[in-house]
C-alpha positions as CSV (number, residue, x, y, z in Angstrom):
1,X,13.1,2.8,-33.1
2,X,9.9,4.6,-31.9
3,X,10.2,8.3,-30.7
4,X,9.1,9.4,-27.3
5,X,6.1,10.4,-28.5
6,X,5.0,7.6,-30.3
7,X,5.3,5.5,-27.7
8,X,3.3,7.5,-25.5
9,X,0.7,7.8,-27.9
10,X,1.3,3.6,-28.5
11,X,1.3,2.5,-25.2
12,X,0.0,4.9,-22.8
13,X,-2.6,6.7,-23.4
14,X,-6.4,5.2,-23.2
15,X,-9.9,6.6,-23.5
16,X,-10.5,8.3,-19.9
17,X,-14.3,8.0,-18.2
18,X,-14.3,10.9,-15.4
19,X,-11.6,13.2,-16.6
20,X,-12.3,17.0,-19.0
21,X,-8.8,16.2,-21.0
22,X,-6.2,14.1,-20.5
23,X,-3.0,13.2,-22.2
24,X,-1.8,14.8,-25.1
25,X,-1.3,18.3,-24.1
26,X,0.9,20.3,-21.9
27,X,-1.4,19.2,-18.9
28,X,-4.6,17.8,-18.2
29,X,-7.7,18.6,-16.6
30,X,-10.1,17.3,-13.9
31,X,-12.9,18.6,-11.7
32,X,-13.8,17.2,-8.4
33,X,-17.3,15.9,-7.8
34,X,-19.8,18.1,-5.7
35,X,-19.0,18.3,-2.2
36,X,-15.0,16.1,-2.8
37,X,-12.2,17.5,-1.9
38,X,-9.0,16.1,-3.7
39,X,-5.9,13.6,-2.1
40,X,-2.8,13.4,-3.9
41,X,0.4,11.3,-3.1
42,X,3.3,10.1,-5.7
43,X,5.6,6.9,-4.9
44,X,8.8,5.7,-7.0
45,X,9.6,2.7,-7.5
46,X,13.9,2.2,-8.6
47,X,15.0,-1.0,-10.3
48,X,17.5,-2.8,-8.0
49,X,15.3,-1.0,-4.9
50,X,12.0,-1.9,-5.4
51,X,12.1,-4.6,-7.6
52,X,14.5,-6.6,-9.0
53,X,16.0,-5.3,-12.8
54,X,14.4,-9.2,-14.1
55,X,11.1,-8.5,-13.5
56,X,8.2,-9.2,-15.2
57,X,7.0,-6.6,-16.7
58,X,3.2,-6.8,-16.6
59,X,3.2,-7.5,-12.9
60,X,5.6,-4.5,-12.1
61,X,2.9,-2.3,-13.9
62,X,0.5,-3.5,-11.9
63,X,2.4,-2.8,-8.6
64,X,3.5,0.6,-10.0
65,X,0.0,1.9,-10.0
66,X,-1.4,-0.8,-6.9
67,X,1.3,0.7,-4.6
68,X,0.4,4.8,-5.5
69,X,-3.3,3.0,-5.3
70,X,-2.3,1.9,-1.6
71,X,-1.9,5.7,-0.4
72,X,-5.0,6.4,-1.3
73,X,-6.4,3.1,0.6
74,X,-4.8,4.6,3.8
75,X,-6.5,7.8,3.7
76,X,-9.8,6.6,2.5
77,X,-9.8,8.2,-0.5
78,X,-11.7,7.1,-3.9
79,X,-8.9,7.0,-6.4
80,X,-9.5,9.0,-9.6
81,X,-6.6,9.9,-11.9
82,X,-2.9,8.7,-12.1
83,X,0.3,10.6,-13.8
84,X,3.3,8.2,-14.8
85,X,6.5,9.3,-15.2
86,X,9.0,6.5,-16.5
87,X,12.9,6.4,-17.1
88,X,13.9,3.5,-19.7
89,X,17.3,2.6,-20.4
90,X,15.7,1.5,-24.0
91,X,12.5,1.3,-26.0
92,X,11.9,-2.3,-26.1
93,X,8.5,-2.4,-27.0
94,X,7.4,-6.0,-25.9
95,X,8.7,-4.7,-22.3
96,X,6.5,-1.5,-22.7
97,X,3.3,-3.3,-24.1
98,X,3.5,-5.9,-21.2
99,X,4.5,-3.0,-18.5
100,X,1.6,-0.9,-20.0
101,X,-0.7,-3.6,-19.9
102,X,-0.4,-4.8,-16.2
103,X,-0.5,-0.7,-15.4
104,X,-4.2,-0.3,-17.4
105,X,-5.2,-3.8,-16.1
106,X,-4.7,-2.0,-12.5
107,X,-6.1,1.3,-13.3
108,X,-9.5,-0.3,-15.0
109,X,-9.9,-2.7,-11.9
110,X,-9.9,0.3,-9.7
111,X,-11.6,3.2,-12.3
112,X,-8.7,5.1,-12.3
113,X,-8.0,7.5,-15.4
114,X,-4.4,7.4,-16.5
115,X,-3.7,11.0,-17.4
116,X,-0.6,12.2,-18.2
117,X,2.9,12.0,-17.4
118,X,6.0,11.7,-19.3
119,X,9.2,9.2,-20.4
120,X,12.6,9.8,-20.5
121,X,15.8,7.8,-21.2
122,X,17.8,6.5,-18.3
123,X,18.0,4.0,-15.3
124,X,14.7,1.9,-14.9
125,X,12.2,3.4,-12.3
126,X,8.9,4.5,-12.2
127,X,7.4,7.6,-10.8
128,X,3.3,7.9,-10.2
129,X,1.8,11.1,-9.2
130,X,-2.1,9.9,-8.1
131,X,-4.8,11.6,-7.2
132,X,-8.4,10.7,-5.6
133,X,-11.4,12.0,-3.7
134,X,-12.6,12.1,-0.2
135,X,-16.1,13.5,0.8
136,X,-16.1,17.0,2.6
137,X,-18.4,17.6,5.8
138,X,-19.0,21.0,7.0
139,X,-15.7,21.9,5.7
140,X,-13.8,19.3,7.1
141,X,-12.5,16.2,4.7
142,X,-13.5,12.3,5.9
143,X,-9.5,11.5,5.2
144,X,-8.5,9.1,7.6
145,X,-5.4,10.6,9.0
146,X,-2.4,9.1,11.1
147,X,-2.7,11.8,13.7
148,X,-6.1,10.8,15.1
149,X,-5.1,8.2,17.0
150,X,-6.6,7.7,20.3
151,X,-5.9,6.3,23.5
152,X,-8.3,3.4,24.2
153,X,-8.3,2.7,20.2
154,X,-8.2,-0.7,19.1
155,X,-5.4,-1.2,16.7
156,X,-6.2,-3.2,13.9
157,X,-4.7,-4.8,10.6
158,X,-6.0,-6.6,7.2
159,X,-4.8,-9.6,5.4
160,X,-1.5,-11.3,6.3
161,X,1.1,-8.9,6.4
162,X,4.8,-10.5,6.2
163,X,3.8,-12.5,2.8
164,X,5.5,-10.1,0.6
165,X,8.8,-10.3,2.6
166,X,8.4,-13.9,2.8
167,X,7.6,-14.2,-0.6
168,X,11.7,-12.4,-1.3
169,X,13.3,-14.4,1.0
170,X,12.3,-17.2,-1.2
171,X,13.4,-15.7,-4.5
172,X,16.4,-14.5,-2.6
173,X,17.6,-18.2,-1.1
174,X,17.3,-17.7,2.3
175,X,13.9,-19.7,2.6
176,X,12.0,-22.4,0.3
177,X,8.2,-22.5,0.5
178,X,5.8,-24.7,0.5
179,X,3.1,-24.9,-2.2
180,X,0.4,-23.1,-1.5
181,X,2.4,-20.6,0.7
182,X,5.1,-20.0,-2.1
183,X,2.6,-19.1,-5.1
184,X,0.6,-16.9,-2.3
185,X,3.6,-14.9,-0.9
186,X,5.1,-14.3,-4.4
187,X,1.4,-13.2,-5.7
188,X,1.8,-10.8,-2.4
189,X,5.6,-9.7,-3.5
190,X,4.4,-8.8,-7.1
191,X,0.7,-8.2,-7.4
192,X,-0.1,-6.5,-4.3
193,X,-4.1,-5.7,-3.7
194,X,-4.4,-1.9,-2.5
195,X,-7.3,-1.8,0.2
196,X,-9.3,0.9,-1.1
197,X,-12.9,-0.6,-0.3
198,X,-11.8,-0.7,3.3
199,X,-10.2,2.6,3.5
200,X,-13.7,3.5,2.0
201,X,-15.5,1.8,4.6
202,X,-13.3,2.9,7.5
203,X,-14.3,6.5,6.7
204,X,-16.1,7.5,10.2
205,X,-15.3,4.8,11.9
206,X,-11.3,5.0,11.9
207,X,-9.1,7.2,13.7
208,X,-6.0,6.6,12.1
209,X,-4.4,4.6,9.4
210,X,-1.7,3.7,7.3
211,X,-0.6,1.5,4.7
212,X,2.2,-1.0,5.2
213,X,4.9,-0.1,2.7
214,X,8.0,-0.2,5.0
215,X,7.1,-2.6,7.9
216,X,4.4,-3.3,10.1
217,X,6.1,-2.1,13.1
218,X,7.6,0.7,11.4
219,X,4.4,2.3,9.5
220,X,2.1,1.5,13.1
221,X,5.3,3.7,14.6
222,X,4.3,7.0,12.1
223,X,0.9,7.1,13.1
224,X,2.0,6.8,17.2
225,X,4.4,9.7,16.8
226,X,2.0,11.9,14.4
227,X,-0.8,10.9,17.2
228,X,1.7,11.4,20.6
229,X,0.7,8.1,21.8
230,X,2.1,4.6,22.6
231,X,0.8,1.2,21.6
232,X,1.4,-2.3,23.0
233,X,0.7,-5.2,20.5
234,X,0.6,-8.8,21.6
235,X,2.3,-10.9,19.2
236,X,-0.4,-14.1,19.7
237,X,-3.0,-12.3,17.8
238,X,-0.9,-11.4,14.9
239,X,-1.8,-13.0,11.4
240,X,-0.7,-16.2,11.0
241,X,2.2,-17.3,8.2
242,X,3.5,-19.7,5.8
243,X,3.7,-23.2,8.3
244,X,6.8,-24.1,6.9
245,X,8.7,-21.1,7.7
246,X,11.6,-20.3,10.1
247,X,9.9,-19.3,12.8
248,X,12.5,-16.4,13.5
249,X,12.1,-15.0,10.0
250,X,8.7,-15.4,9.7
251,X,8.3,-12.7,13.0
252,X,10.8,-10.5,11.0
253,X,8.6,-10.6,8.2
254,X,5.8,-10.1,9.8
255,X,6.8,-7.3,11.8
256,X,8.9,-5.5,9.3
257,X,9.4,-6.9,6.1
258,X,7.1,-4.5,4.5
259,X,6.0,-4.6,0.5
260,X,2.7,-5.8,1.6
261,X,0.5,-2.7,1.1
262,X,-1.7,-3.9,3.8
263,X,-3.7,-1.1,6.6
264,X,-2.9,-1.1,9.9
265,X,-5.7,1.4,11.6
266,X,-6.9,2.2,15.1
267,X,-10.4,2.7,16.1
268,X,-12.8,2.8,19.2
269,X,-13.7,-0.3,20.8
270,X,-16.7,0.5,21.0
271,X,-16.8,-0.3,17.2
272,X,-15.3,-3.1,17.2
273,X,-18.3,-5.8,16.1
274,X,-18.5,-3.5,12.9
275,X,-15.0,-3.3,12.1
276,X,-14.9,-7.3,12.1
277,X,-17.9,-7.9,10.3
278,X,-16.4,-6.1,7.5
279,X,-13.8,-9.5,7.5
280,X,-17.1,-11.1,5.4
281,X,-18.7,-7.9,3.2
282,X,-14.9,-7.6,1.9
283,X,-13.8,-11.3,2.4
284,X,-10.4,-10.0,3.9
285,X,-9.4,-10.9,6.9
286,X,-8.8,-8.1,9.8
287,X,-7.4,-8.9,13.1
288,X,-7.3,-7.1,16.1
289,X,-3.9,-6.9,17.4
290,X,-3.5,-4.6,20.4
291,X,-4.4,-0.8,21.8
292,X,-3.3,2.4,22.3
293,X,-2.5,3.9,25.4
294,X,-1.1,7.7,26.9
295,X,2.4,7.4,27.1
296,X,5.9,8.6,25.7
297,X,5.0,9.1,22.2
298,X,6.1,6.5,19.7
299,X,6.5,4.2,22.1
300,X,5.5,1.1,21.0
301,X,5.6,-2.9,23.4
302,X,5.4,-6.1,22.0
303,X,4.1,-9.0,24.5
304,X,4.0,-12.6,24.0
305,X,1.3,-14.9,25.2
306,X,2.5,-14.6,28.7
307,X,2.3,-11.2,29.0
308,X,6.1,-10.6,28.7
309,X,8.1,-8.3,26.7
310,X,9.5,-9.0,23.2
311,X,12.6,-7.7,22.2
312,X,12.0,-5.7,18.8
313,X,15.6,-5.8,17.1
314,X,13.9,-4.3,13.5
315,X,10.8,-2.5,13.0
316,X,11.1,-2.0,9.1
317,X,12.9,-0.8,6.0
318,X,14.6,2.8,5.9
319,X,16.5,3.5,2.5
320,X,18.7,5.3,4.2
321,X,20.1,3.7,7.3
């Protein structure tokens, strides 16, 4: 059986493009670009939380590094260098080389340097510790924030958010899709796309954001209570879903199913024509799909097409309610 070491050496550590040193000794070390300032964030990701202890291995790397990826997206950062800390309940090695080659597949498609990190024996989960860049204006960093919301901002969101949650009900029996919907919400479950060339382009024109790891409803709810404002949100302009779904899960998916790794962002209307016609240079849809307003902060109204209230029984996933 391979030692720690030589399955670090095996499996996880690759020739680095933008970093001074990286794995192999105590730490490594990297050196912003001129006029950068640096954005860190680290997510986990628990067998049996997460994901589901079955899971294919290469895909899970590649959401283990696309959902740290997704952090970055939300702030508009440039992502640069990624840590990985992993518990393994044993060194199978045809696990590790498939994990370890979905995780580099993700870190070469978005020029990220895997650095460092370190394994240990124990349950199955994954730790990522990544790092990236934003540009720095007169001493003040271009990070898209969620406290800069605005009242009179638009509130937007990309992609289809609710595929992911759709895509589990599935696997979990409570719904059966339809080709092409199943093979699209189960690519959404398990090789999410971290928006980082929007969250790039949003820079300047944004005033908050946030990705959509926990719900749609939920994640929109941080940046209203960081921001002290309210939002209403009609429900007819939301994304569409799968067509043969239940209609009443569909919403709950939508709303707050979460796992989809999508932004939902707020910006002036006055910018809106620019926002949209990002929809084609990125080919990804956005949708506009209500405002912000003064109000009780957090507070947050759903209409439908007639102007009337929704009753919002779930806004998203908390692991500990």
């Amino acid at each position: 059986m391979p030692s720690e070491f030589e399955l670090i050496a095996r499996y996880f550590t690759r020739p680095t493009a933008h970093t001074l040193l990286g794995a192999g000794d105590d730490g490594a070390i990297v050196c912003p670009s001129p006029g950068m300032a640096l954005v860190t964030s680290t997510d986990m990701l628990v067998a049996g939380t997460h994901f589901m202890p079955g899971a294919d291995p290469e895909a899970l790397g590649w959401k283990t590094l696309a959902v740290n990826l997704s952090d970055l997206a939300a702030m508009g950062a440039q992502p640069r260098w990624a840590l990985l800390a992993a518990s393994l309940p044993e060194a199978d090695e045809s696990w590790i080389a498939a994990f370890a080659s979905g995780f580099f597949a993700c870190a070469a498609a978005f020029n990220v340097d895997v650095i460092g990190g370190d394994t240990t024996r124990g349950p199955l989960n994954f730790c990522v510790n990544i790092i990236g860049e934003v540009p720095v204006v007169d001493d003040r960093s271009q990070a898209l924030l969620r406290s800069g919301a605005q009242p009179g901002d638009e509130i937007w969101v990309s992609g289809a958010p609710g595929r992911a949650a759709l895509g589990l009900a599935h696997l979990q029996g409570r719904i059966q899709l339809n080709e092409p919907a199943r093979s699209d919400c189960l690519a959404a479950l398990h090789r999410p796309q971290p928006r980082v060339a929007l969250g790039i382009a949003l820079r300047g024109l944004a005033n908050a954001a946030i990705d959509i790891s926990d719900g749609l409803l939920a994640d929109l709810g941080h940046i209203l209570e960081r921001s002290k404002v309210c939002a209403t949100l009609q429900l007819e302009r939301m994304p569409g879903m799968a067509d043969n779904a239940n209609a009443a899960l569909a919403q709950d998916c939508l709303l707050a199913g979460g796992d989809d790794y999508e932004l939902v962002f707020t910006a002036p209307a006055s910018r809106h024509a620019t926002i949209a016609a990002f929809a084609d240079s990125l080919n990804l849809a956005l949708t506009c799909i209500g405002h912000i307003a003064e109000g009780a902060s957090g507070e947050l109204v759903l209409l439908d097409a007639e102007g009337k209230a929704v009753p919002i029984n779930r806004r998203g996933f908390d692991h500990f309610a």
